[in-house]
Structures are given as C-alpha cells and as structure tokens.
C-alpha positions in Angstrom: -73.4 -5.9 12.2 -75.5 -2.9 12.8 -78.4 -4.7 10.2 -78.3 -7.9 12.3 -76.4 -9.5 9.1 -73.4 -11.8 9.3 -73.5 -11.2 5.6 -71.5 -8.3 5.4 -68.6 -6.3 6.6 -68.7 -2.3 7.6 -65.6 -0.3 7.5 -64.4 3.7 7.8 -61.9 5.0 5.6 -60.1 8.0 7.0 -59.0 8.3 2.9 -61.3 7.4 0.0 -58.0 6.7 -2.0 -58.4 3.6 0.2 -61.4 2.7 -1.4 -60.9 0.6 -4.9 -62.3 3.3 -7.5 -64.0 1.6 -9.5 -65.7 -0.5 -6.4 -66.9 2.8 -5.4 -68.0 4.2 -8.6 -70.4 0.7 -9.1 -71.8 2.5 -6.4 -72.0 5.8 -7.1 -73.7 5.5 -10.7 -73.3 8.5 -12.8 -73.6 11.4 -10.7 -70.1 13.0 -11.4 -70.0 14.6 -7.6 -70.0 11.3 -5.9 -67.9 9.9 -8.2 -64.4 8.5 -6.8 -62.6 10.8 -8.8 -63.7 13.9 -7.4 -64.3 12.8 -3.6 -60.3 12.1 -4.4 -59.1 15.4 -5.8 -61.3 17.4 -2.9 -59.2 15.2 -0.4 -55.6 15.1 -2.7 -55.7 18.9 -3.0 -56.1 19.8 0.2 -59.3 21.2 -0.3 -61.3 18.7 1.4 -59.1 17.5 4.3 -58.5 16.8 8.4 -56.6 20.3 7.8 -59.2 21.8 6.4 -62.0 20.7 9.3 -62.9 18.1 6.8 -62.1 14.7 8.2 -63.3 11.7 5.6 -65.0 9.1 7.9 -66.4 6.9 4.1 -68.4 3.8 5.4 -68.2 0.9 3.1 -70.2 -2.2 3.2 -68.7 -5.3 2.1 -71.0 -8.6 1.1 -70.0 -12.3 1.4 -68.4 -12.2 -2.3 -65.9 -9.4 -1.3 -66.8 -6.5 -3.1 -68.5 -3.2 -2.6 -72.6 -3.6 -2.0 -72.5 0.1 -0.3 -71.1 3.4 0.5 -71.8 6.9 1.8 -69.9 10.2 1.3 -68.6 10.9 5.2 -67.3 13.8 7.0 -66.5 14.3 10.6 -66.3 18.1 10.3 -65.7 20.8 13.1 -67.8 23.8 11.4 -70.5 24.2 9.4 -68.7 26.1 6.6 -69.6 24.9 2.6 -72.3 22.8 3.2 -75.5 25.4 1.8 -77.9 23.9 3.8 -77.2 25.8 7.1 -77.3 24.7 10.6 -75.8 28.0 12.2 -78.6 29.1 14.3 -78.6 25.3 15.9 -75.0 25.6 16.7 -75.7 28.3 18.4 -78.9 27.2 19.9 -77.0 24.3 21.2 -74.3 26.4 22.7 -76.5 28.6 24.5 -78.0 25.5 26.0 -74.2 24.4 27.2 -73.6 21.7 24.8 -71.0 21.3 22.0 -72.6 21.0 18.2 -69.5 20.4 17.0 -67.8 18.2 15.8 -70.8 17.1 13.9 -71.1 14.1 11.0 -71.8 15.3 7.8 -72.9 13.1 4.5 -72.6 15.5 1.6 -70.5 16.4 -1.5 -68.0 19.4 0.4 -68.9 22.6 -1.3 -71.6 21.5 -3.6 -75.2 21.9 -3.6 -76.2 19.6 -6.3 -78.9 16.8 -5.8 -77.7 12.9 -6.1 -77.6 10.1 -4.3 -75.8 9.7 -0.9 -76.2 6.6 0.5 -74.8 4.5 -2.9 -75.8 1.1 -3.3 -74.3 -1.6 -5.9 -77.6 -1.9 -8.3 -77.0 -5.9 -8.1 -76.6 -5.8 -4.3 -80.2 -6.9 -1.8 -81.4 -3.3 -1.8 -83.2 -2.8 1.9 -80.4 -4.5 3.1 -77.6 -2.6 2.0 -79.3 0.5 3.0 -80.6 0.3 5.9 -77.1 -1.0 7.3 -75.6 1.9 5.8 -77.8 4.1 8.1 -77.6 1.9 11.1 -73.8 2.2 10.2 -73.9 5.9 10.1 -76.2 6.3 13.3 -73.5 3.7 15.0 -70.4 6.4 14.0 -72.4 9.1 15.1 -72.4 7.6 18.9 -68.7 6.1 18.9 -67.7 10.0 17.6 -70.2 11.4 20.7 -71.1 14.0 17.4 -74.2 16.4 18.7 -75.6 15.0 15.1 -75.7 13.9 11.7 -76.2 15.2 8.9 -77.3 14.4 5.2 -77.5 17.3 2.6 -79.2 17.1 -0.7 -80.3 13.5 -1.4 -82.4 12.8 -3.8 -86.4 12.6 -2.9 -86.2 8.8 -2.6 -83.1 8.7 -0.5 -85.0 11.4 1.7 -88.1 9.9 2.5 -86.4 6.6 2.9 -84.2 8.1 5.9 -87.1 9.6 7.1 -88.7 6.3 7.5 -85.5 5.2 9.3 -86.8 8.6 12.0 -84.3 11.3 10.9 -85.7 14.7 10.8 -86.7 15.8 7.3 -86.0 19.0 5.8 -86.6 20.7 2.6 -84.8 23.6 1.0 -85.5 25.7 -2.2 -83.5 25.9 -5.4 -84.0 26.9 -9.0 -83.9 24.3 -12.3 -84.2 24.7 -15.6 -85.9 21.3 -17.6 -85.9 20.6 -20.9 -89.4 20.2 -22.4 -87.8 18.5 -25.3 -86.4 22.3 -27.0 -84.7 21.5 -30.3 -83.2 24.4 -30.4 -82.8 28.0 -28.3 -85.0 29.2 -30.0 -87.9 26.5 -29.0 -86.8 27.2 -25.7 -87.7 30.8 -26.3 -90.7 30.0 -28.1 -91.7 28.6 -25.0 -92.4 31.6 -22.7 -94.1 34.8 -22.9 -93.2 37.5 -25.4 -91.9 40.2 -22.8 -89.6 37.4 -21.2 -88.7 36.5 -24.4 -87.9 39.7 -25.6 -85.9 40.5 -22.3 -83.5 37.3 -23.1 -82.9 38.3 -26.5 -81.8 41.7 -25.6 -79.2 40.6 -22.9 -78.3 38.0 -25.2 -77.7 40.6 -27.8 -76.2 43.1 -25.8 -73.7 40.2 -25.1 -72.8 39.6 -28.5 -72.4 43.5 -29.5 -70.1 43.7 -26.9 -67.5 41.7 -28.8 -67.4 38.7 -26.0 -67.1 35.5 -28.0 -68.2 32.4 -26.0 -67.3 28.7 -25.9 -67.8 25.5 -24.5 -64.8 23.7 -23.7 -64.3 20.0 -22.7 -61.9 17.2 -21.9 -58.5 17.9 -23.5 -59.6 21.4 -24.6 -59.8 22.9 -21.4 -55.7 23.0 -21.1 -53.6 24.4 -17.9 -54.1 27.9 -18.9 -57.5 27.9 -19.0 -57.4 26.6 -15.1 -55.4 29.2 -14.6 -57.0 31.6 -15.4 -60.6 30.1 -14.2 -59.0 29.8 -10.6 -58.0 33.5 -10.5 -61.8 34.5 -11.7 -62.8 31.8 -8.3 -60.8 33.3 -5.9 -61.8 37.0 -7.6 -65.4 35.9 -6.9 -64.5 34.9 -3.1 -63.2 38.1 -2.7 -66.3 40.0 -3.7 -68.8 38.2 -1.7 -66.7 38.1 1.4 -66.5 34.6 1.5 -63.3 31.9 1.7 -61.9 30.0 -0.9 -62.3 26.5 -0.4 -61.1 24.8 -3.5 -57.2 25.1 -4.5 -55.7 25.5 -7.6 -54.4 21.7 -7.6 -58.3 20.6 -7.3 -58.8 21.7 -11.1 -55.7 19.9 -12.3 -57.4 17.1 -10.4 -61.0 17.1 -11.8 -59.4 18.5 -15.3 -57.6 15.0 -15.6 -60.1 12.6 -13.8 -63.1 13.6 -15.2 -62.3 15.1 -18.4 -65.3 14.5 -20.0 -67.8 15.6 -17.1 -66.2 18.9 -17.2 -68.0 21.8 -19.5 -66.1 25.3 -18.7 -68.1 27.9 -20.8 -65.5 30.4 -21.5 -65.6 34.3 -22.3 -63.4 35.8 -24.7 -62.7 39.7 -25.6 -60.3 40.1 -28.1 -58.7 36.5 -27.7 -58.4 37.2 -23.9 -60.3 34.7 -21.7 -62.5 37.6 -19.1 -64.6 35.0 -17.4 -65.7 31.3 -16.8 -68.7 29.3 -15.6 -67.7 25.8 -14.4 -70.2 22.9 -14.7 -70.2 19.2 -14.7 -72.2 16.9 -16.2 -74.0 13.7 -15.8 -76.0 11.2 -18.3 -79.1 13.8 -18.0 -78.0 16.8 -16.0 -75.7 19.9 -16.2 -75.0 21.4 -12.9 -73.6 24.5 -12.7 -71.0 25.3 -10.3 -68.5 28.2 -10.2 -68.8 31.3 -12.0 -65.9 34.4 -11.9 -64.9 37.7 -14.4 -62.2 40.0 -14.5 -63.8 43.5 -15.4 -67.4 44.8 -16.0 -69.3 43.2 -18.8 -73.1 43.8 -18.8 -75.6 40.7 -18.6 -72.3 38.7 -19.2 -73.1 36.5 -16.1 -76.4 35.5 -17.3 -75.0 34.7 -20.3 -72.1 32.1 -19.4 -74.0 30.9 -16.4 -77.7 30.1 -17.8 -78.2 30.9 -21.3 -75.2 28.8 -22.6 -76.1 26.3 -20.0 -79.5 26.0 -21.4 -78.0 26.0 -24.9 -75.5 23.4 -24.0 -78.5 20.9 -22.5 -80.8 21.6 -25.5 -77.4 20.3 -28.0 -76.7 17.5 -26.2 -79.7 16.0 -24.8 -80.2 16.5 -21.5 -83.1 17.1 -19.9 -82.0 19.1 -16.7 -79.4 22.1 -15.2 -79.1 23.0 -11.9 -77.7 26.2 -11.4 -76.6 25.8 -8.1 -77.6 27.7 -4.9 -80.1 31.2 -4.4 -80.7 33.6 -7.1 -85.0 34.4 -7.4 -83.3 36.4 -10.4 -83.1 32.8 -12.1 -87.1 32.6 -12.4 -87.6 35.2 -15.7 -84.4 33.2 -17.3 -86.2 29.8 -17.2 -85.1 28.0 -13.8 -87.9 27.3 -11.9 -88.0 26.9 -7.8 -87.7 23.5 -7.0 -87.4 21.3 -3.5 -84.0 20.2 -2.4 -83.9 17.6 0.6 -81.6 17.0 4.0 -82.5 14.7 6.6 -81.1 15.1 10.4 -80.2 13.0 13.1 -80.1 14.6 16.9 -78.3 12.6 19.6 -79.8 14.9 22.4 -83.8 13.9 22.5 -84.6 17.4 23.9 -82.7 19.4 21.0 -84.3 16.9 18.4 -87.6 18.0 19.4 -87.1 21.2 19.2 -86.0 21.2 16.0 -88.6 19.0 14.7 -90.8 21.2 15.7 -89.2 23.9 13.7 -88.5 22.0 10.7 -92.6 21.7 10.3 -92.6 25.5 10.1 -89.6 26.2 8.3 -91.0 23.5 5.9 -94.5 25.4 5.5 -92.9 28.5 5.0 -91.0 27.0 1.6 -93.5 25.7 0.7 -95.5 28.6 0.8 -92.7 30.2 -0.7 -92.0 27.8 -4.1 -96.2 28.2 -4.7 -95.7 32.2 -4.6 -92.9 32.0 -6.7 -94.8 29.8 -9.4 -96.5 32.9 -10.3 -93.7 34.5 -11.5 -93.1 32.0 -14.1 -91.9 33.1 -17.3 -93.3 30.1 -19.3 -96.9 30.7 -21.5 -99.7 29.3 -19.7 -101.4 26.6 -21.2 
C-alpha cells in the first residue's frame, strides 16, 4: 500500500455514486461542497463529467473493519477551466518548453471556490495514517496517469501546511470574508464600523427598499421548481455578461434542491410579485458561502443587497459566525468582507518545471501578502 500498511485498501472510483453516501459523508463532515450529495448531482447532471473534461478519479481508503477511513475529491481533467485558482500561464509555460500540462490531476470542489477540507478523514479512523496514504495515493495516480501535476485547490490551512510537509508546493490566494463578531442584530453589525461606511450601507440599503424590491430568504421545500427556473435563466444571464461558459445545468439545481434541501439559502428579489434576481448560497454548521448571483433588468445597488447585506443578515439570525462570498471583488472591503488567505498546494512531476515554479510561488506569495496588509487599511470597521 502506498503507506507501507497492510491495514488498508485504496481504490479509484470513476463515479462517486459508487461510493456508499453516507461512508463518504462520515468523511466529509459538514462542509455541504464535499458532501456526497453534491459531488453526485455535479457528476448526475452532466455538469461535472468525462464529457465535460471532468473525469472523477475519487480515492477511497478502506481499513481492516470495511468501511470508509478516507477520501479525496478527484479529477483527471484536460483544462484548467472552473477551478479559480489559475494555472494558465504554467500550461503555457510548459508548452513552450515542449511538454504536455495536460491532462493534469485536480483535487477540488468543480466550480467552487469555497475553503473545506479535501483530503477527508473518518474522525474515529488513526489520523497520520489515513492521511498520509491518501497523499501517497494521490502522488501514486498522478504517475500511473503520466499527469504533468497535481493539484489541490482551497484546503483549509491545516490540510495545506500538512501537504506541504508531505513536499508539495504551497500557494496562497486572496479572498474576501465577512465574520461575525457576535452582531445581534444588523444593526450591531452596523454599529460596528465607521459612520461614513455606515451611512453608505444604509443608503444602498434604502435605495433598495424605495425601489419596491421585496426580498426573501428561501429554504428547503420553499425554494419550488419555479424558483429554479427562474434562478438558472438569471445564471446563464450572468455567463453571458462576463463572457464566460456555463458550467452547471439546469438538472444540477433539481439535484442539490432535493439532496440538500436544507443547505440551500436562495435570497430572492421580487418587484411586484415577479422574482428579478437570485443569490444562491449554501450553508454549513458555521458558514454561509455564497455562490451564484444573476438579475433580469437594472436595479441599483440590488446586487449588494441580495449578495452581502442579506447574507450578513441571514448569518447574524441564525448564528453563524462566517460568509464567504466567493471569488474577487476589492468592492467587498467597505461592505464588511475582509481579505483573507485561501490555500492550494502543487505537485510537479518534471523536477526542472517544479523549481521553477517554486521559485515563483515565493514571489507570487510576497506579493499577496503584501497585498492583504495594504488592503487592511481600507477596513471599514472602527478602530479600537
């Protein structure tokens, strides 16, 4: 075994349907995104497929008793597309330099740049073990695949510096949170930062309201086919405008709507009883991550609106203590959300091409660094 164990068994799923649920999920914990369910409905809608240049490659570990001690999230992929950490100037680096980056091994949730584990162990299962045959397993696929690398995309900061202790590269990115300083209300929230930020969020806000938009937070049975009709026509709407492709069918909705009914909070705009626009986020047991955000028509500081302020709103209500509000946006800073690291860690087959970029990755790292202190400063929040 690629631990040295006769203890356990590895295997490769080329379907996580394969994989006994709730095996998997004893696994997975609470994170919604590496959750069974919706690794399922990427695959079962076609979203996240062989077809698609998304070929699941799931390792499993197996211990002596016969269930589940381990899994990871895999992808044998032949691009670089929906992963938001991005690898394109290496691709091409590696190109020019007469090799072939892809196809490449990916660990990830496809299309999602939300933090959580991604090497999940059983919490009852020998720890070190578990994990480091899990990487040894991954490292092993990576060779038997001849892949010019791996790849894992936001971990969490354990997961990270515990795979680079096993000598992947380590990388760090830049995002924007918003955390809850234990608000009681909105209005503690606001309380919170300085009067001209304040009063900057209470006119959008307001403006908001005047308009006539009524908004709602809809969950589990409430959010009905309609409403995922409608939401998918804001996605693709949103694709459309930024140029970009639309990775996630209309079936993936159903999917998640069904399997993780009460994960799903879709903040909904009305004008006149007429749904105009939708934010989709999931939850976990202390975060609400914010994913997909479309509008039919023009409505002023309506985005802010669905996508942070009733995001905040929703955490302060119901207790939890973080929202991630998904990738980019400095624009997030004066509404709360505050630049944050995100993780990846890197495995290069070719030695030459792994030094190379480890020397980059030092820079690049300094850089956002430099970049996340800078950006402190424009903090919204009172100083103490």
């Amino acid at each position: 075994m690629p631990d040295g164990s006769d203890r356990v068994a590895i295997a490769v799923h080329a379907r996580i349907a394969d994989v006994p649920w709730a095996q998997w999920d004893a696994c997975a914990g609470d994170n919604p995104f590496v959750s069974h369910a919706f690794l399922n409905a990427l695959e079962e809608s076609g979203s996240a497929c062989a077809e698609t240049g998304w070929q699941p490659q799931h390792l499993t570990i197996t211990d002596e008793s016969g269930r589940l001690a381990g899994a990871v999230p895999l992808y044998l992929k032949s691009h670089s597309y929906g992963e938001y950490i991005f690898d394109w100037g290496w691709a091409d680096a590696y190109h020019r330099a007469g090799g072939s980056y892809y196809p490449k091994l990916q660990v990830c949730v496809p299309f999602t740049p939300a933090t959580g584990p991604r090497l999940l162990l059983r919490p009852d299962c020998e720890q070190d073990g578990i994990r480091n045959a899990l990487i040894a397993g991954m490292l092993e696929l990576g060779r038997r695949h001849n892949v010019s690398s791996l790849h894992i995309t936001f971990p969490n900061r354990e997961q990270w510096e515990q795979l680079g202790d096993a000598g992947l590269l380590k990388r760090i990115g830049l995002q924007y949170h918003w955390q809850n300083r234990g608000y009681g209300s909105f209005d503690d929230f606001l309380a919170d930062l300085v009067s001209r930020k304040r009063k900057s969020i209470k006119k959008e806000r307001r403006k908001v309201a005047e308009s006539g938009i009524v908004l709602k937070a809809l969950t589990g049975d409430e959010i009905t086919a309609l409403h995922w009709d409608r939401f998918y026509s804001f996605y693709l709407a949103t694709s459309d405008k930024k140029w970009g492709q639309a990775y996630l069918t209309r079936e993936f909705f159903d999917r998640i709507g069904a399997s993780l009914a009460d994960n799903v909070v879709l903040m909904v705009a009305e004008d006149e009883g007429e749904v105009v626009a939708g934010a989709l986020n999931l939850k976990s047991g202390d975060t609400l991550y914010g994913r997909n955000w479309g509008c039919h028509g023009n409505y002023r500081f309506l985005h802010f609106e669905a996508c942070y302020y009733q995001a905040i709103d929703y955490a302060i209500q119901h207790g939890l203590k973080f929202v991630e509000a998904g990738a980019q946006g400095e624009h997030k800073i004066q509404r709360g959300y505050l630049p944050v690291e995100t993780y990846s860690a890197h495995w290069i087959r070719d030695a030459g091409f792994n030094e190379a970029i480890a020397d980059f990755l030092v820079r690049e790292g300094t850089s956002v660094r430099r970049d996340i202190e800078a950006l402190g400063d424009y903090s919204p929040f009172r100083r103490e």
